[in-house]
C-alpha positions as CSV (number, residue, x, y, z in Angstrom):
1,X,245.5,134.6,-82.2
2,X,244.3,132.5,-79.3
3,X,247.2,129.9,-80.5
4,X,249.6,132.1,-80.2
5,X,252.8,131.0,-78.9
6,X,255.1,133.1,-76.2
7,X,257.3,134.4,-78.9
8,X,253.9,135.6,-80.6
9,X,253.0,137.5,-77.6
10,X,256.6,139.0,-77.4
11,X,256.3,140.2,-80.7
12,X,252.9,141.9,-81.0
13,X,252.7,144.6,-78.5
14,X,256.1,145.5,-80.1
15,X,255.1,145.8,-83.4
16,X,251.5,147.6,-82.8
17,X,254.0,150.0,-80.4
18,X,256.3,150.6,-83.4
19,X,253.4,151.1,-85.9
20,X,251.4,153.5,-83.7
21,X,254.9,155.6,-83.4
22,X,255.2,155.7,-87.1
23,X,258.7,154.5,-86.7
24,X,260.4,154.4,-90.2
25,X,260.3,151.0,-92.5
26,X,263.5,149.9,-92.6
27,X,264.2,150.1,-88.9
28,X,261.2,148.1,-87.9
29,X,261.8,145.6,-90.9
30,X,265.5,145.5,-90.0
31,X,264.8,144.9,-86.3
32,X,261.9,142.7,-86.8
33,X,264.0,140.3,-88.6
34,X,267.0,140.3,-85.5
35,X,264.2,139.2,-83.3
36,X,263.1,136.4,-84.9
37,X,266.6,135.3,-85.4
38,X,267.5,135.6,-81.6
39,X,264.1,133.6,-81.0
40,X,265.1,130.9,-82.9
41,X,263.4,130.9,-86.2
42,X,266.5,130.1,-88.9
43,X,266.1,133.0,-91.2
44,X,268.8,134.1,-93.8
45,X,266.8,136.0,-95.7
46,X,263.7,138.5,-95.7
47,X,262.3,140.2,-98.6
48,X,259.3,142.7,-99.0
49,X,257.7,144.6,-101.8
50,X,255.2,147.0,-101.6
51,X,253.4,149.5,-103.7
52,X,254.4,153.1,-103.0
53,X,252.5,156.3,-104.4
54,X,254.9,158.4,-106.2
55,X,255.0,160.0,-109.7
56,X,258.3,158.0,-110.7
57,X,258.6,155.1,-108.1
58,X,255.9,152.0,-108.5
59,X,256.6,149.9,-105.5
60,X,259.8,150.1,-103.0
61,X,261.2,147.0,-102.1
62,X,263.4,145.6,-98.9
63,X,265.8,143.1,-98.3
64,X,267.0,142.1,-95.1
65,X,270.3,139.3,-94.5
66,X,271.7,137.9,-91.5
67,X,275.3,138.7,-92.6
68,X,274.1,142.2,-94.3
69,X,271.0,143.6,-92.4
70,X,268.7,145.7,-94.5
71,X,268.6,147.7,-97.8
72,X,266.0,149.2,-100.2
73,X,265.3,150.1,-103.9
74,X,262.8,151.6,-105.8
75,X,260.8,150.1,-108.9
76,X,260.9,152.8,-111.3
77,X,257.3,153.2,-113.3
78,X,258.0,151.2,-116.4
79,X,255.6,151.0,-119.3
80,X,257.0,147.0,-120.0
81,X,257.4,144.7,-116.8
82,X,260.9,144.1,-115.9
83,X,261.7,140.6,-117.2
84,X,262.8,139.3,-113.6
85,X,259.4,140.5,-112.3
86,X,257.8,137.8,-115.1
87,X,259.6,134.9,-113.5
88,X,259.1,135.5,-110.3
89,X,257.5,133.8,-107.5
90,X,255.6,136.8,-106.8
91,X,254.4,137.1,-109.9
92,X,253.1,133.7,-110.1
93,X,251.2,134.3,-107.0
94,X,249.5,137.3,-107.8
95,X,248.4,136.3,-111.0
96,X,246.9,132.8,-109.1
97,X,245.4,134.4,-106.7
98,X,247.8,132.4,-104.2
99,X,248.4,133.8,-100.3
100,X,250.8,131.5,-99.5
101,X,253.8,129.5,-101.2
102,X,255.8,127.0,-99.5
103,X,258.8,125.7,-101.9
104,X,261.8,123.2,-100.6
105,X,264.9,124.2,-102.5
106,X,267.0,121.2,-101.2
107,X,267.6,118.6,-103.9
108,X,269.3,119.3,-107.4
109,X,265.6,118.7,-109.2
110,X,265.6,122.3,-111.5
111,X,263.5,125.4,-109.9
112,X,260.7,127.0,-112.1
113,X,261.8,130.7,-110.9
114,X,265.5,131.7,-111.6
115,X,265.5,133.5,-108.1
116,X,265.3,130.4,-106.2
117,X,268.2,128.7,-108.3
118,X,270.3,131.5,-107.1
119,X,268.9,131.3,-103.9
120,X,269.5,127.8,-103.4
121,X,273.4,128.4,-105.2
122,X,273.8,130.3,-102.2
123,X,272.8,127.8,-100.0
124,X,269.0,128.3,-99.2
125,X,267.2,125.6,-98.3
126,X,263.3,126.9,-98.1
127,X,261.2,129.5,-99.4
128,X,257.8,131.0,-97.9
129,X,256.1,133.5,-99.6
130,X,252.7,135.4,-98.2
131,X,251.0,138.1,-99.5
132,X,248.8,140.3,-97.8
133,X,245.9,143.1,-99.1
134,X,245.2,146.5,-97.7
135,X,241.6,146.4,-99.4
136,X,238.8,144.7,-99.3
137,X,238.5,144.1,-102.6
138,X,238.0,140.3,-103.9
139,X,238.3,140.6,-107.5
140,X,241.5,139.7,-109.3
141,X,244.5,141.4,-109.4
142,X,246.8,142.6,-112.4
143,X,250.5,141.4,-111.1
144,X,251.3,144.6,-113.4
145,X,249.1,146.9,-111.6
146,X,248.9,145.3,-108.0
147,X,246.3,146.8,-105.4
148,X,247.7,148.4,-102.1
149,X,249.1,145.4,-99.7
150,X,252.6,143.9,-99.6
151,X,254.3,140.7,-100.7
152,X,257.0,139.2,-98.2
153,X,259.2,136.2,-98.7
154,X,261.2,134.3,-96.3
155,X,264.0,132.0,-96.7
156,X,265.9,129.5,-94.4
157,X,269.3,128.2,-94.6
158,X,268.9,125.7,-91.9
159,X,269.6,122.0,-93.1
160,X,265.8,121.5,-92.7
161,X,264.2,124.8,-92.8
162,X,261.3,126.2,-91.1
163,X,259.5,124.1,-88.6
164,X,256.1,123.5,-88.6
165,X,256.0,126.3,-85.7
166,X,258.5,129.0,-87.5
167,X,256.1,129.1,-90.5
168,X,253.1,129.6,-88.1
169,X,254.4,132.1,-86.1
170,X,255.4,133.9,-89.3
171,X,252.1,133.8,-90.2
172,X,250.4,135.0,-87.5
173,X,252.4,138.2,-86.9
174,X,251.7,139.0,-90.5
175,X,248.8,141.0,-90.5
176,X,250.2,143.0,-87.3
177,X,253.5,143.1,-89.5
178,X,250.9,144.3,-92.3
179,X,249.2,146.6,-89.9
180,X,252.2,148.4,-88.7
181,X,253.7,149.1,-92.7
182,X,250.0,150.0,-93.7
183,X,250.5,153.1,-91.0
184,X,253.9,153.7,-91.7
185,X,253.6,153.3,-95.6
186,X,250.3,155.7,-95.3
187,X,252.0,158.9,-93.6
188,X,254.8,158.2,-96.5
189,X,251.9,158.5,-99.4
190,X,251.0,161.4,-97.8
191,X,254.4,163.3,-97.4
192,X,255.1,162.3,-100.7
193,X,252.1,163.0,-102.7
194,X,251.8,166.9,-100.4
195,X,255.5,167.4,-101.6
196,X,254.9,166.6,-105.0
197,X,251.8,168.4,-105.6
198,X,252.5,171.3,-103.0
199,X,255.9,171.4,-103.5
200,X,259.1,170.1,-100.7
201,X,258.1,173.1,-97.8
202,X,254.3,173.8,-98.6
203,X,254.4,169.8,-98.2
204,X,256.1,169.7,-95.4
205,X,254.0,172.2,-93.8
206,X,250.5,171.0,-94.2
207,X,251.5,167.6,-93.1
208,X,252.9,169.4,-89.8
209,X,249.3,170.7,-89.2
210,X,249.3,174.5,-90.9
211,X,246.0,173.7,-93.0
212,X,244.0,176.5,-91.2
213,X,242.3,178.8,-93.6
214,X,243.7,182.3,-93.5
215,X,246.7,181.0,-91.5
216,X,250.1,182.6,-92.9
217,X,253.6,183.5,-92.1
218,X,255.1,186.6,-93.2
219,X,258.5,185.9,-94.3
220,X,261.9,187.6,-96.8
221,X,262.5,185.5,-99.4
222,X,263.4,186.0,-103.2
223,X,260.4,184.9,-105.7
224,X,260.9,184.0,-108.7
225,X,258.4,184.0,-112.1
226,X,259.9,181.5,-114.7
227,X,258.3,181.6,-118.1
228,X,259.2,180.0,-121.7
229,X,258.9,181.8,-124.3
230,X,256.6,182.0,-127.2
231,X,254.7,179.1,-126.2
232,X,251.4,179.8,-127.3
233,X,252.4,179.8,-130.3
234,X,253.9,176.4,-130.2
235,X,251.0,174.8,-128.5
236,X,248.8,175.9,-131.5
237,X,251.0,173.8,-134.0
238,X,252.2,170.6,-132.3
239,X,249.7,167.6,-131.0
240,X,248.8,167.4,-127.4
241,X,251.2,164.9,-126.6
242,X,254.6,166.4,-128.0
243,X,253.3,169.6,-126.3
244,X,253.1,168.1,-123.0
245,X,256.4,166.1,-123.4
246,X,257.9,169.1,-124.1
247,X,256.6,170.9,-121.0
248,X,257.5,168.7,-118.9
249,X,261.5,167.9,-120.3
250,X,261.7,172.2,-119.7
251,X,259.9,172.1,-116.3
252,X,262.5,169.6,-115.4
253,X,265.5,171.1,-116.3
254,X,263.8,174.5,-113.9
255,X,262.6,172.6,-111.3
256,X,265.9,170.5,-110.4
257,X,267.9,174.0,-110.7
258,X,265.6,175.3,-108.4
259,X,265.6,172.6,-106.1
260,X,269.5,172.2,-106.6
261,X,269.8,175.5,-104.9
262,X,267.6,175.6,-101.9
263,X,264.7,176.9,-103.6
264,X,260.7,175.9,-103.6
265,X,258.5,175.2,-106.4
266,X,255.7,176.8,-105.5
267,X,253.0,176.6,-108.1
268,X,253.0,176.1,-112.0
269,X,251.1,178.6,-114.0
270,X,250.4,176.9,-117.9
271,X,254.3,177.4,-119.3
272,X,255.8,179.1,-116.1
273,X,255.9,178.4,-112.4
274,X,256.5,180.6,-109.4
275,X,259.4,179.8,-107.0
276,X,260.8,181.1,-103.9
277,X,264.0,181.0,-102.5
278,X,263.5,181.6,-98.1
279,X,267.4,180.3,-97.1
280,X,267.6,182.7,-94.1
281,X,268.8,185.4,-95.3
282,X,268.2,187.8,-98.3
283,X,272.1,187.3,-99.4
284,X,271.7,183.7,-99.1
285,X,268.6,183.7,-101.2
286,X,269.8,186.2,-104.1
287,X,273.1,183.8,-104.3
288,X,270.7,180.8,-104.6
289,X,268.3,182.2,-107.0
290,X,271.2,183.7,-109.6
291,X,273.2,180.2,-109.0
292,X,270.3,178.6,-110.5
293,X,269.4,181.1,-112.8
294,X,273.3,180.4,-114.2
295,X,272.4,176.5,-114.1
296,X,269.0,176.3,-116.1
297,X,270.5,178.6,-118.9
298,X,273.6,176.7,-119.1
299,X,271.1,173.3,-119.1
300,X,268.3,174.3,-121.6
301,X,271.1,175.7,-123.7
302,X,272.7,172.2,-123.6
303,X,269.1,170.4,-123.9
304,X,268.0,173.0,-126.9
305,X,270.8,171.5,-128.5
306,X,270.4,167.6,-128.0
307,X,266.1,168.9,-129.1
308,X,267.4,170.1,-132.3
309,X,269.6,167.1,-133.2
310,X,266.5,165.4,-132.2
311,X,264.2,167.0,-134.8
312,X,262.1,168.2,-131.6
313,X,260.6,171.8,-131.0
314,X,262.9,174.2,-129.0
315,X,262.1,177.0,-127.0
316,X,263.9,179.4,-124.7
317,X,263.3,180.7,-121.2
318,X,262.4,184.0,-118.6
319,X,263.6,184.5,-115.2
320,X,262.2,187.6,-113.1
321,X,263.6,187.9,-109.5
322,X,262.8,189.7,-107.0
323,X,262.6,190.3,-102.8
324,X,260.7,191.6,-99.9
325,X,258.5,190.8,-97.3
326,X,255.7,188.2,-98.2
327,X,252.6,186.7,-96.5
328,X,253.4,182.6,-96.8
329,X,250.2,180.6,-96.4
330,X,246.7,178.9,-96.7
331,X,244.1,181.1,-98.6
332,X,240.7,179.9,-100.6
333,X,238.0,178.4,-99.7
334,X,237.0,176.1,-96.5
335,X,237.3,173.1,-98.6
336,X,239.4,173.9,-101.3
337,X,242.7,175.7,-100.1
338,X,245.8,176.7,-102.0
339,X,249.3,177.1,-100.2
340,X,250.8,180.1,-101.5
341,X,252.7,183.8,-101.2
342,X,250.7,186.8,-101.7
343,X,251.9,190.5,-100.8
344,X,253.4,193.8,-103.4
345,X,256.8,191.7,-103.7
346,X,254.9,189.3,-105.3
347,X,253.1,191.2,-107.8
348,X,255.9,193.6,-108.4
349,X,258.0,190.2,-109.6
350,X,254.8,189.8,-111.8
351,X,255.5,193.3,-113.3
352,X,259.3,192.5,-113.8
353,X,258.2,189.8,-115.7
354,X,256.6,192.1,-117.9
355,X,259.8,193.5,-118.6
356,X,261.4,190.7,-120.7
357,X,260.4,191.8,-124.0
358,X,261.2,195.5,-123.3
359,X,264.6,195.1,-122.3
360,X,265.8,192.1,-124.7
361,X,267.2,190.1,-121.8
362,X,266.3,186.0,-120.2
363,X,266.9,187.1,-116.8
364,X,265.9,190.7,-115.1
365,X,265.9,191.4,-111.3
366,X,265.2,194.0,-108.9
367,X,267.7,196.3,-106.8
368,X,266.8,194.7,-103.8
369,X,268.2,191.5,-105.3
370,X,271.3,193.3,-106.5
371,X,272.1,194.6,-103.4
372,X,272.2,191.4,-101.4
373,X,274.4,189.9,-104.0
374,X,278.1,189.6,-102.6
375,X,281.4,188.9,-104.2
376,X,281.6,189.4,-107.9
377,X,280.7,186.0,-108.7
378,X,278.3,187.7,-111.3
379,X,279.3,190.6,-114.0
380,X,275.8,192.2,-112.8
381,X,274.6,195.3,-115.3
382,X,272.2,197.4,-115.1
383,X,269.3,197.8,-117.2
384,X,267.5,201.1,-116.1
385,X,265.1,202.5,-114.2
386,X,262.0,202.0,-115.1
387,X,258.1,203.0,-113.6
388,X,256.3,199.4,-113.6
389,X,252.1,199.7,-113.6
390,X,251.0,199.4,-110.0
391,X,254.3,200.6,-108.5
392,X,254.9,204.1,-107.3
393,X,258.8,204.7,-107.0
394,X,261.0,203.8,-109.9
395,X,262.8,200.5,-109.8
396,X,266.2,199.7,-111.1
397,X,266.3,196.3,-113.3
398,X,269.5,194.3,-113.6
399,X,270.6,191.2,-115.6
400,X,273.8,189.1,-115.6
401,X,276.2,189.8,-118.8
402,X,277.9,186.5,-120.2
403,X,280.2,187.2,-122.8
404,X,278.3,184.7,-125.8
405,X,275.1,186.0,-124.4
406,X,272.5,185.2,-121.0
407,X,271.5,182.0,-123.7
408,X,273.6,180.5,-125.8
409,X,270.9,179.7,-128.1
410,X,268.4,183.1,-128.0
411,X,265.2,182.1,-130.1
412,X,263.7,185.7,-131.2
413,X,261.5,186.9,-128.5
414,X,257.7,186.4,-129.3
415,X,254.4,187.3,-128.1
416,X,253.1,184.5,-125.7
């Protein structure tokens, strides 16, 4: 740093200001790229990769032109590296350990990576690569499996590329570069990894700051208990890993009709989860929760039948709905908390629940759902009035008739 030159010193305090803000990737990769263009430095082309902690995604990955500015992508998880990934520079230098790779792509001699012929087809004329670690960590690293850090590339159309003094100021606004992504790419992990685990509003939430024991919010909202049926049974017949596939191509099909509709995952319970639906309103919320409700029976019903063309184990579903006020919040211990609704709406949707077998019927819900409903979207019947354990007045129970049934494929109802 005591080198630095005066674009160096431009550039720093900008970058650390950026990075302290938390100001999104792509707008401080696509700006930090104009400004060393409008300093001098002759760059077509930036790329970076970097890991990223997410269930499906393995690394996210930007691109930045002169003519085009910046985009991104996502590596999807794979459990065979992508061929291009193989033959690339990158690659190479992870698996030899290398920081830095400096290649000329003038001349017509062939290229070893098929990224640089392209490159060079398109009139490039140098390539830097760095690569920079977020740990400490000397050993090794798996190019499949890469540790935290990120890999940048740089590439010049000018007639003679980089100078000398492009490539070091490159280099020494690196780790600053490094710095500010590490912050930036850190909050993401954590937004990402709450939201997954939490689900999309408990998520939000606890990152915002409401991670005070005992701290709630009473709200309305519709909960929803979703259960498949007779899986116990099931689980005592097929191996661990068919039984977990299987849970989790169900829970997919539920979650993304929840989510489709506004709603919030809040917890899974073995074979069932508990969502809520808190729109702003209790008509908005019972219109949410019965458009999904319509959604994951028309979707299992279509996935039962691509399962059983499959040879694979089928199963069907329950849906119990109901509404009221709800406490919303942090409860447990001082260092182990859970995010959650507790309140009589809550249990009462357990009781509901309990209803399924009694009344033959997928989906069952409360009065105080039918009432909010409005239009006559649904052909809404009633199934009786019924005294539920725990509950002191009688509560009317309703389903949605279809004219081929709630399911088109009902598997006999079984004990769980």
């Amino acid at each position: 740093m005591e080198c630095m030159d005066a674009r160096a010193a431009a550039l720093v305090p900008w970058l650390i200001d950026k990075g302290l803000r938390s100001t999104g990737r792509q707008d401080l990769l696509n700006t930090f790229c104009e400004k060393l263009v409008e300093m001098g430095v002759p760059l077509w082309r930036f790329h970076l990769a970097q890991r990223a902690f997410h269930p499906k995604f393995g690394g996210i990955g930007y691109n930045w032109t002169r003519s085009d500015g910046i985009s991104h992508e996502h590596y999807e998880r794979r459990e065979t590296p992508r061929e291009a990934w193989l033959r690339s520079p990158f690659y190479q230098m992870l698996e030899q350990g290398l920081d830095r790779l400096q290649l000329d792509l003038t001349g017509n001699e062939p290229l070893r990576f098929p990224l640089l012929e392209e490159l060079r087809e398109r009139g490039a004329t140098e390539y830097f690569a760095l690569t920079l670690r977020f740990t400490d960590d000397d050993s090794a690293v798996d190019p499949n499996a890469p540790s935290e850090g990120v890999l940048t590339s740089w590439t010049s159309d000018s007639p003679t590329g980089f100078s000398a003094e492009d490539r070091a100021l490159i280099q020494s606004l690196y780790p600053i570069l490094g710095l500010a992504l590490k912050s930036m790419s850190n909050r993401q992990m954590a937004s990402d990894l709450l939201q997954t685990y939490l689900g999309r509003d408990p998520g939000q939430r606890v990152l915002s700051g409401e991670f005070q024991r005992g701290s709630s919010t009473e709200i309305d909202a519709v909960i929803g208990l979703f259960d498949l049926k007779g899986f116990t049974s099931l689980a005592g017949d097929l191996p661990g890993q068919e039984l977990i596939e299987m849970l989790n191509d169900y829970f997919g099909i539920a979650v993304a009709a929840t989510q489709d509709h506004g709603g919030n995952i809040l917890k899974f319970l073995g074979d069932g989860m508990l969502v809520m639906f808190n729109l702003g309103s209790i008509e908005r919320d019972a219109q949410a929760a019965l458009a999904a409700a319509a959604e994951l029976c028309r979707n299992i019903g279509l996935r039962n039948e691509e399962r059983r063309a499959q040879g694979l184990p089928v199963t069907d579903w329950t849906l119990a709905l109901h509404a009221g006020p709800i406490l919303y919040g942090n409860i447990g211990a001082e260092n182990r908390l859970d995010f959650t609704v507790i309140g009589p709406a809550v249990n009462q949707t357990a009781r509901i629940a309990g209803m399924h077998r009694s009344v033959g019927q997928n989906l069952i819900f409360s009065q105080i759902v039918q009432q909010a409903i409005v239009g006559d979207a649904h052909d809404i019947v009633s199934l009786g009035r019924y005294m539920l354990r725990g509950v002191a007045e009688p509560l009317e129970l309703y389903t949605v008739y279809r004219p081929h049934g709630m399911s088109p494929d009902l598997t006999p109802y079984a004990e769980d």
